[in-house]
C-alpha positions as CSV (number, residue, x, y, z in Angstrom):
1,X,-7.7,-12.4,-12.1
2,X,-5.2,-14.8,-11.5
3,X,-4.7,-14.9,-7.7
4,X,-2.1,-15.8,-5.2
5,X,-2.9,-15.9,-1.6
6,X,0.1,-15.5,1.3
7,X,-0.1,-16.8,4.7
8,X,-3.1,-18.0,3.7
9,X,-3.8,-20.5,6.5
10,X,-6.9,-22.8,6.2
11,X,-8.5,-20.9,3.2
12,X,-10.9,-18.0,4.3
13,X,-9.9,-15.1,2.1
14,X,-8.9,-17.6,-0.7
15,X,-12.7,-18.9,-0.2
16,X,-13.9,-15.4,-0.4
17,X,-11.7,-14.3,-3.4
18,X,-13.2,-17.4,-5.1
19,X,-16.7,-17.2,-4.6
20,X,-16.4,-13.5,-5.8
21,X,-14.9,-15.1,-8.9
22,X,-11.4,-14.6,-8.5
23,X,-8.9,-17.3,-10.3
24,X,-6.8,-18.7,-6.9
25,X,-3.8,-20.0,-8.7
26,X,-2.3,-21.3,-5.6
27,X,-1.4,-20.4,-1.8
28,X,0.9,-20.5,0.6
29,X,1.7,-21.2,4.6
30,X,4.1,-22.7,6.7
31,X,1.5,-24.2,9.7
32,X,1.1,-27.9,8.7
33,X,-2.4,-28.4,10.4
34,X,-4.0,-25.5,8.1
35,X,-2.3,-26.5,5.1
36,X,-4.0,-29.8,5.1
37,X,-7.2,-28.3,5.7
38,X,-7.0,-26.2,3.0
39,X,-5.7,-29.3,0.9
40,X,-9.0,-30.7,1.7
41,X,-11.4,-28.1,0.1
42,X,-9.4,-26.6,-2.8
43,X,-8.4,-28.1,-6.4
44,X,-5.4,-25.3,-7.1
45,X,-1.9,-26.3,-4.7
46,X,-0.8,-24.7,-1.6
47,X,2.6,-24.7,-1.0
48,X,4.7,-25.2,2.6
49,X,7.2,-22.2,2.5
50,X,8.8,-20.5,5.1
51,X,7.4,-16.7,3.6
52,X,10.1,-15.1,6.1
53,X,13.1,-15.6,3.6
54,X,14.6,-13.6,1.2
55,X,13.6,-16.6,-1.4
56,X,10.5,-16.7,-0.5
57,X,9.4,-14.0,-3.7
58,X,10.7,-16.5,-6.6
59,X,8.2,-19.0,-5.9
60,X,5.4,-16.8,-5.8
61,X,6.6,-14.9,-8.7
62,X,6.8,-17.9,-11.0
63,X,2.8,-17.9,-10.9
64,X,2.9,-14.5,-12.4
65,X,-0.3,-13.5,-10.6
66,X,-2.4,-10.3,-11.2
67,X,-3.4,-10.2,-8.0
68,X,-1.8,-11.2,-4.3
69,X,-3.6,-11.6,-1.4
70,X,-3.0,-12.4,2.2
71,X,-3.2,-11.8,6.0
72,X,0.3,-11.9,7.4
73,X,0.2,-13.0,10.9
74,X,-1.1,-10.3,13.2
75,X,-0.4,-11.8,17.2
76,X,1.6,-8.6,17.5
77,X,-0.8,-6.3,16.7
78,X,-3.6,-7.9,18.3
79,X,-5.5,-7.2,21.2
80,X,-6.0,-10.8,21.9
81,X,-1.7,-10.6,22.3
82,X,1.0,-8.7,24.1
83,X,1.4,-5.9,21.1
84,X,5.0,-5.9,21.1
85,X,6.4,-5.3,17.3
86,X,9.7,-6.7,18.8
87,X,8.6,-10.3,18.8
88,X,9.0,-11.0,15.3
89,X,5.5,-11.6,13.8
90,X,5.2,-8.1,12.8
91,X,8.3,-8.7,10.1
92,X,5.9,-11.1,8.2
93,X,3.9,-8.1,7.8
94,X,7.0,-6.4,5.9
95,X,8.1,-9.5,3.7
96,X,4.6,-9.6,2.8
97,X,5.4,-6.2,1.4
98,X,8.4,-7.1,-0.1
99,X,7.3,-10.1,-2.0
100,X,4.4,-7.8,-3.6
101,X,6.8,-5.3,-4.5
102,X,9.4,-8.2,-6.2
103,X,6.5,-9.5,-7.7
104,X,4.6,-6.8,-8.8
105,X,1.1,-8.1,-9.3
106,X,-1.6,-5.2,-10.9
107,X,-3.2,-5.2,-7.2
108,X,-2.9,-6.8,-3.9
109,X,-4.9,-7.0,-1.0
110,X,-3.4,-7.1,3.1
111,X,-5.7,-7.8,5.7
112,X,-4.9,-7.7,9.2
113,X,-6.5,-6.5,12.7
114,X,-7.6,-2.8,13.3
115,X,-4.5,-2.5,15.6
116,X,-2.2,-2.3,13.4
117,X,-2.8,1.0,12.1
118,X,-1.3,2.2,15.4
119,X,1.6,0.1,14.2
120,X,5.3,1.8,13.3
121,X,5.7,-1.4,10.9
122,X,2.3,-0.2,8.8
123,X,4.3,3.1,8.7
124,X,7.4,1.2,6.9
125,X,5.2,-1.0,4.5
126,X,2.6,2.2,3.2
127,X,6.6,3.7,2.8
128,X,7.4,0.4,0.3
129,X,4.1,0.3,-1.6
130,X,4.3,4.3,-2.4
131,X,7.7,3.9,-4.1
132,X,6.6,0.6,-5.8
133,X,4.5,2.5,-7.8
134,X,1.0,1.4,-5.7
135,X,-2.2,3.6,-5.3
136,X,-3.5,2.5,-2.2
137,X,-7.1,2.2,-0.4
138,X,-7.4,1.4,3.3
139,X,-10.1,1.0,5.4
140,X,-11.3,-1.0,8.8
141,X,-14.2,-2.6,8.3
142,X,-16.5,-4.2,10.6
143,X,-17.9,-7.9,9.1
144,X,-21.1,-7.7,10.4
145,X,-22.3,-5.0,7.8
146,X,-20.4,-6.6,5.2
147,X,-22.6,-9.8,5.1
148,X,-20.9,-11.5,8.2
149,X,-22.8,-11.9,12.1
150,X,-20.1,-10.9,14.0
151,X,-18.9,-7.9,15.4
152,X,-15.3,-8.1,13.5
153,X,-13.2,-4.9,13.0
154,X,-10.7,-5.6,10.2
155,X,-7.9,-3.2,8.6
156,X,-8.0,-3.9,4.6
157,X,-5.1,-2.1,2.3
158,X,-5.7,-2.5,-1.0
159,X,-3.3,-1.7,-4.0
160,X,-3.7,-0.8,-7.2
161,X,0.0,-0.9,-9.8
162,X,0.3,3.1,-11.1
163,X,-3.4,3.7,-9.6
164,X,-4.2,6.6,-7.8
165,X,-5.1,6.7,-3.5
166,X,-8.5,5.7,-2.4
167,X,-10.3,5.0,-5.4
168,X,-12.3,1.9,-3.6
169,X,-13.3,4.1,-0.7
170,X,-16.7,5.0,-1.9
171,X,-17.0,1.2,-2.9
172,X,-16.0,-0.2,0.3
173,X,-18.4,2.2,2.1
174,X,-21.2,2.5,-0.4
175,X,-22.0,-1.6,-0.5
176,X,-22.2,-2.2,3.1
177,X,-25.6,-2.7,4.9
178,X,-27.6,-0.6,6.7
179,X,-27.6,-2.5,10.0
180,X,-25.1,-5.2,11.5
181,X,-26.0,-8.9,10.5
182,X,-27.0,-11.2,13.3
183,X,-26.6,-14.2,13.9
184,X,-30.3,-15.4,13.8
185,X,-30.4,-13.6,10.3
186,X,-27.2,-15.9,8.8
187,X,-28.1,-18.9,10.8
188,X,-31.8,-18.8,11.4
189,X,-32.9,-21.4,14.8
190,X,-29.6,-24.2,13.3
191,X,-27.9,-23.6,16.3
192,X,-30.8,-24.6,18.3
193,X,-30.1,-21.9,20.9
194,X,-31.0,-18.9,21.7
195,X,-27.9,-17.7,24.0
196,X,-24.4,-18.1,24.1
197,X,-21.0,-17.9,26.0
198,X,-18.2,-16.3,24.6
199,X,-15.1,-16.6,27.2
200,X,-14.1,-13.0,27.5
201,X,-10.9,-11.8,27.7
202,X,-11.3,-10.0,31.7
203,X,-14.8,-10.7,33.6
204,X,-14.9,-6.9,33.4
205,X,-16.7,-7.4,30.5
206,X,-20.0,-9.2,29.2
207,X,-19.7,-13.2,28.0
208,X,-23.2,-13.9,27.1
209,X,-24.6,-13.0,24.1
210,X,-27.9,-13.2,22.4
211,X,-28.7,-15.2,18.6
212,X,-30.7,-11.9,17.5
213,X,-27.4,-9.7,18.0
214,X,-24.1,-9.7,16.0
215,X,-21.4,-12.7,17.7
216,X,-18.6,-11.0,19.6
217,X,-15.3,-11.4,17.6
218,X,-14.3,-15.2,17.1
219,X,-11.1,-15.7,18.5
220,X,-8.3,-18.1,18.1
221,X,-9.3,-20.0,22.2
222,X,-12.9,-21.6,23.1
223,X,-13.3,-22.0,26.6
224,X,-16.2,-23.5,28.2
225,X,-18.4,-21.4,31.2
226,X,-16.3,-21.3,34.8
227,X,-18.2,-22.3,37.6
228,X,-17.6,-19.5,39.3
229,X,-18.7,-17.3,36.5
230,X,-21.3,-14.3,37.7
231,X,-23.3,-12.9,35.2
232,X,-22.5,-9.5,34.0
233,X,-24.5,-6.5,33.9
234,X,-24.4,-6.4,29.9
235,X,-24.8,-10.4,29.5
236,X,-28.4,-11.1,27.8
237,X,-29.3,-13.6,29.8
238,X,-28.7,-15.7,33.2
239,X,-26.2,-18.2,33.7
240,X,-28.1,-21.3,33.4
241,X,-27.3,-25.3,32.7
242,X,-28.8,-25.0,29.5
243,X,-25.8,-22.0,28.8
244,X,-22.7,-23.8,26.5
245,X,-19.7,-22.1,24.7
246,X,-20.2,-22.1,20.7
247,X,-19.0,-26.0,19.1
248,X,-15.7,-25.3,16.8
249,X,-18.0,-26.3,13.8
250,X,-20.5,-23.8,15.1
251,X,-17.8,-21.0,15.2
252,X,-16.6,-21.9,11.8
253,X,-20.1,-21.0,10.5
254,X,-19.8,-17.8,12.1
255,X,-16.7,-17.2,10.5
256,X,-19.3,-18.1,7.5
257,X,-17.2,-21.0,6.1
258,X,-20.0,-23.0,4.5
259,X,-21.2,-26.6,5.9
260,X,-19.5,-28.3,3.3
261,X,-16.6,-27.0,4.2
262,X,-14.2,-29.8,5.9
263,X,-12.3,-29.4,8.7
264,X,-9.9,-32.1,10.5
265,X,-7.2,-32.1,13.2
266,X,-7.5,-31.6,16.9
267,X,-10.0,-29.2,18.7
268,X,-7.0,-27.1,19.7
269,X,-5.4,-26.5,16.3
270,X,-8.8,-26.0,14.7
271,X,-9.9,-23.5,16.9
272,X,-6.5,-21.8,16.5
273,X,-7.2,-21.5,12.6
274,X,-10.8,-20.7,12.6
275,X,-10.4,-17.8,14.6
276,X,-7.5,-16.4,12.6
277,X,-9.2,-16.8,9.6
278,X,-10.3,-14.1,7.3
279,X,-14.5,-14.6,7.6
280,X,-15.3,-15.9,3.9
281,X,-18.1,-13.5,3.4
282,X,-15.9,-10.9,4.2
283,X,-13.4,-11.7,2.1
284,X,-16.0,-12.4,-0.8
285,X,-17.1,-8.5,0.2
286,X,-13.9,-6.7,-0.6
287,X,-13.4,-8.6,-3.6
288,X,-16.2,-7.7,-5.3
289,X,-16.1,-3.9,-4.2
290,X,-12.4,-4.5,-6.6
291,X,-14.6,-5.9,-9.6
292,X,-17.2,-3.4,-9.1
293,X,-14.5,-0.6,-9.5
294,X,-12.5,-2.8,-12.2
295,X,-16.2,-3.0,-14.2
296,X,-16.9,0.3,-13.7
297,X,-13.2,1.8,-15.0
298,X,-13.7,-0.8,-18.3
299,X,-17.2,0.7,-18.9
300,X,-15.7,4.3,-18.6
301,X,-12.9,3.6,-20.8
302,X,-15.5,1.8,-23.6
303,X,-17.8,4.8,-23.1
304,X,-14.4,7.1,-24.4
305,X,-12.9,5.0,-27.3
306,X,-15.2,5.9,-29.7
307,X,-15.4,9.9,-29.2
308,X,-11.1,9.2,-29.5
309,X,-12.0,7.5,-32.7
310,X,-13.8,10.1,-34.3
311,X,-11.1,12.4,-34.2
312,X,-9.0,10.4,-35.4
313,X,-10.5,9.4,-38.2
């Protein structure tokens, strides 16, 4: 399918969509730093353009895509951020809407954090897909038992033009693994560590974490141990000197970017758009969960044709 991705920052879901064999057309952003990271690792354009606008559909649209994809910003859903809907952020959520519905592509897919579901905006947007004519699946998925070590809970809404509701639930549940993936089982002894510190959002909770257990969510800040950091009752091991924070290459892996995939730009900004990012083999999960469906529904419709041509003939 010829694919379009939105807010598509340094390239995860367009990665994902890719690898799955999805034709990414082009892609859009407005954050300079990711846009020439992505510039570095794709052959199809990405585009600076403020998405916000009431313009913003006409470029989009003159790629005539069959598919849209995207993860509009999500700071306002997160738990990582102050969840207030009233700082703005939320809106790119609703013009990514919009700009599906001017386009009208056969299917789209939003991703954003499970949060949002508590959201009055998600209300609004399931309201402007329904009268667009979209069937729509949604579903939170955790990355780690869709091919990705790390405990990541992700909101997917999928939509299908004149399909009916929840026709990739049973694919989105069926192809998942039995158990979470660690990150000794994607990674093997690379990282040449065993333990890890993941700064955590209060000291109420744990910060060290063990290679043979899922990584905690990768966020958007990497901070290195405090020295007055006492171990938790959960942490897997003791605070020792041999203890360090995840590299930002390191966390990029975990996001499951590949090795050859290039990154450039200060530590700050990379972090920032690694931890944003859509994990690839995430991304490459839901997208072939829509060809698996899309496969199945041709098969169906072959099996029919020729029982339709008998009686006709």
């Amino acid at each position: 399918m010829r694919t379009v991705d939105l807010f598509a920052g340094c390239g995860g879901l367009s990665l994902g969509f890719q690898n799955a064999g999805f034709d990414i057309i082009s892609a859009f952003d407005y954050w300079i730093p990711a846009i020439e990271v992505y510039k570095e690792n794709f052959q199809h354009p990405i585009y600076k353009q403020d998405l916000s606008t009431h313009e913003a559909y006409t470029p989009v649209a003159n790629f005539n895509p069959e598919i849209i994809i995207g993860g509009p910003p999500c700071q306002d859903f997160s738990s990582a951020g102050k969840r207030d809907e009233s700082f703005g952020r939320a809106d790119l959520t609703l013009k990514f809407a919009n700009i599906v519905s001017c386009v009208k592509p056969q299917w789209f897919v939003m991703e954003n954090v499970e949060r949002i579901v508590k959201s009055e905006v998600l209300k609004t947007v399931i309201k402007i897909f329904k009268q667009n004519g979209y069937g729509l699946t949604s579903s939170i998925l955790n990355a780690s038992y869709c091919g990705v070590p790390q405990s990541r809970k992700r909101y997917f809404l999928i939509g299908q033009l004149n399909g009916e509701d929840n026709i990739l639930n049973n694919y989105l549940k069926k192809n998942q693994s039995q158990k979470p993936m660690t990150v000794f089982e994607y990674l093997g002894n690379s990282l040449d560590i065993e333990y890890f510190y993941r700064h955590p959002r209060s000291y109420q909770r744990r910060a060290i974490f063990s290679i043979h257990e899922p990584s905690p969510t990768v966020r958007g800040v990497n901070r290195p141990i405090p020295k007055t950091y006492k171990k938790h009752k959960g942490d897997a091991c003791d605070v020792t000197d041999k203890l360090r924070p995840l590299t930002t290459i390191e966390r990029s892996y975990i996001q499951t970017f590949p090795k050859t995939f290039k990154f450039k730009g200060n530590k700050s900004n990379l972090e920032q758009m690694i931890g944003n990012a859509v994990p690839v083999k995430l991304a490459e999960y839901v997208a072939h969960c829509i060809l698996e469906y899309v496969e199945d529904s041709s098969n169906n419709i072959t099996a029919y044709l020729p029982n339709v041509q008998l009686k006709l003939f």
